[in-house]
Structures are given as C-alpha cells and as structure tokens.
Kinemage of the C-alpha trace (Angstrom):
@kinemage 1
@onewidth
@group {chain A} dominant
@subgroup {mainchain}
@vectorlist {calphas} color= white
{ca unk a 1} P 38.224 -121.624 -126.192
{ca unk a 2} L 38.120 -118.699 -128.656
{ca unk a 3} L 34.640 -118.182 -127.381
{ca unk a 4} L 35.914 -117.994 -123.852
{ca unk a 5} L 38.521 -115.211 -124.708
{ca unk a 6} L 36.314 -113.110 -126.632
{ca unk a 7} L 34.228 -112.797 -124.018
{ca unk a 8} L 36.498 -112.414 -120.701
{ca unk a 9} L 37.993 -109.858 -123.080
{ca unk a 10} L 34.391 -107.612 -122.799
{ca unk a 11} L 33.978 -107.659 -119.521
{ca unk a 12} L 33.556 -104.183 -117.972
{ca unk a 13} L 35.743 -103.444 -115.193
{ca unk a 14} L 34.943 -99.503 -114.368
{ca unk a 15} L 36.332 -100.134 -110.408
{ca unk a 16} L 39.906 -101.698 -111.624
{ca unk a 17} L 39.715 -99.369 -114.156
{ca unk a 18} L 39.352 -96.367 -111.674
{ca unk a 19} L 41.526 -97.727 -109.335
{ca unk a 20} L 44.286 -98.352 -112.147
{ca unk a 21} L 43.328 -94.619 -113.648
{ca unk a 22} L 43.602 -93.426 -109.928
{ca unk a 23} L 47.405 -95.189 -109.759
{ca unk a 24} L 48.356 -93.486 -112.739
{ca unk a 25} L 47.561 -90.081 -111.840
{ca unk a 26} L 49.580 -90.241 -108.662
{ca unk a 27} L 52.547 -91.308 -110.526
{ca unk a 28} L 51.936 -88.065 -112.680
{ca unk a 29} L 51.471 -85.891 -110.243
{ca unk a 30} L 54.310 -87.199 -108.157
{ca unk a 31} L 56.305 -85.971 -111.616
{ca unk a 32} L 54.592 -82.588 -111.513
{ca unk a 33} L 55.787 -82.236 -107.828
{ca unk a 34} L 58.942 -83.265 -108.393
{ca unk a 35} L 59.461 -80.233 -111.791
{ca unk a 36} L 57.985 -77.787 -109.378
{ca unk a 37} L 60.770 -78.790 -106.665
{ca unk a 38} L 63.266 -78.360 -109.441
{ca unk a 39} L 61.639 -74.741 -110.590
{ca unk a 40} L 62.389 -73.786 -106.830
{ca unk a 41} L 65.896 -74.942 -106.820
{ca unk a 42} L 66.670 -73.645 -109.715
{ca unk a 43} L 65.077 -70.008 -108.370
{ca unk a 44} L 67.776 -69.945 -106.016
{ca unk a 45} L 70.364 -69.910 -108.709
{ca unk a 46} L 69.241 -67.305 -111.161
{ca unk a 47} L 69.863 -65.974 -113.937
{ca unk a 48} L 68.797 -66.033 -117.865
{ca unk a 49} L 69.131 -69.582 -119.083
{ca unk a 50} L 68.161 -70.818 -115.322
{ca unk a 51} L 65.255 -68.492 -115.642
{ca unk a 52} L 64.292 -70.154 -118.988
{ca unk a 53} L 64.489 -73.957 -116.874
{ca unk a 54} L 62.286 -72.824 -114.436
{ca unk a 55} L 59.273 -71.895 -117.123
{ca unk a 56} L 60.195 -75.201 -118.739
{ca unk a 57} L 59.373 -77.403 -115.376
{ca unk a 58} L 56.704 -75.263 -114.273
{ca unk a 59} L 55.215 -75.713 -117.601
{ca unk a 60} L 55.763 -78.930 -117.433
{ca unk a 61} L 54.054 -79.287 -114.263
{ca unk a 62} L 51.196 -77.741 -115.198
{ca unk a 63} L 50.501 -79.951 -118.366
{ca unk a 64} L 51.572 -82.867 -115.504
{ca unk a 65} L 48.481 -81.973 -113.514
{ca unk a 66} L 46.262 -81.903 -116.523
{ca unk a 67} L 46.796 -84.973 -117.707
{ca unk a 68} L 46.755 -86.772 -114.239
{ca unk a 69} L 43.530 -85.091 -114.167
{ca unk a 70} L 42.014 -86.281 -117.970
{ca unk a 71} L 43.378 -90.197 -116.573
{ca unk a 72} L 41.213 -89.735 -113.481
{ca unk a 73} L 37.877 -88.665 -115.647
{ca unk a 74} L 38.651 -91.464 -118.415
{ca unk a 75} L 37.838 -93.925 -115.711
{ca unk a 76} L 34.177 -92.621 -114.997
C-alpha cells in the first residue's frame, strides 16, 4: 500500500499543473486589477497621504503582475 502511495505521489502532471499555475495567475492578476482600480479612485481625491496610497497599490500591482507571471513559467 506504501508502495502504491509512493508512487501515485511521482507522477508528473505538467498539464494540471499548468492549468492549476494558469488558475492562480488569474486570481493574481484579478488582485492587480482590482489595486490599479483603487490607484484611480483614489486619483480623484488627491492630496499627500492619498498620493502616497496610490504608489502603494500601483506598486502593488506591479509586483501582482510579476508574480502571476513567475506562477505561469513554474508550470513549463
């Protein structure tokens, strides 16, 4: 039974795991989207600590859209 585990437990999956990776990704970028709708919100308010929001989310975004991007290549 051991045996049995071991091995199910090596089985490559690269599709699943490229369609899981590519699942992922959309749920980060759907959170990059969403900091960069809350950057132009907050635009429309202004001033300092406002101003210092806005470079926080689109930061944010940014890194987002990195990562979504390092899941996607992982899966190759």
């Amino acid at each position: 039974r051991a045996g049995m585990i071991a091995i199910i437990n090596r089985i490559a999956t690269p599709a699943t795991d490229r369609i899981v990776a590519e699942a992922e990704a959309r749920g980060v970028e759907k959170f990059a989207a969403e900091q960069r709708g809350v950057a132009e919100r907050l635009k429309k308010r202004g001033g300092d600590v406002v101003m210092s929001s806005i470079k926080f989310c689109l930061e944010s975004a940014e890194e987002a859209e990195v990562f979504a991007q390092q899941l996607r290549e992982g899966a190759k």
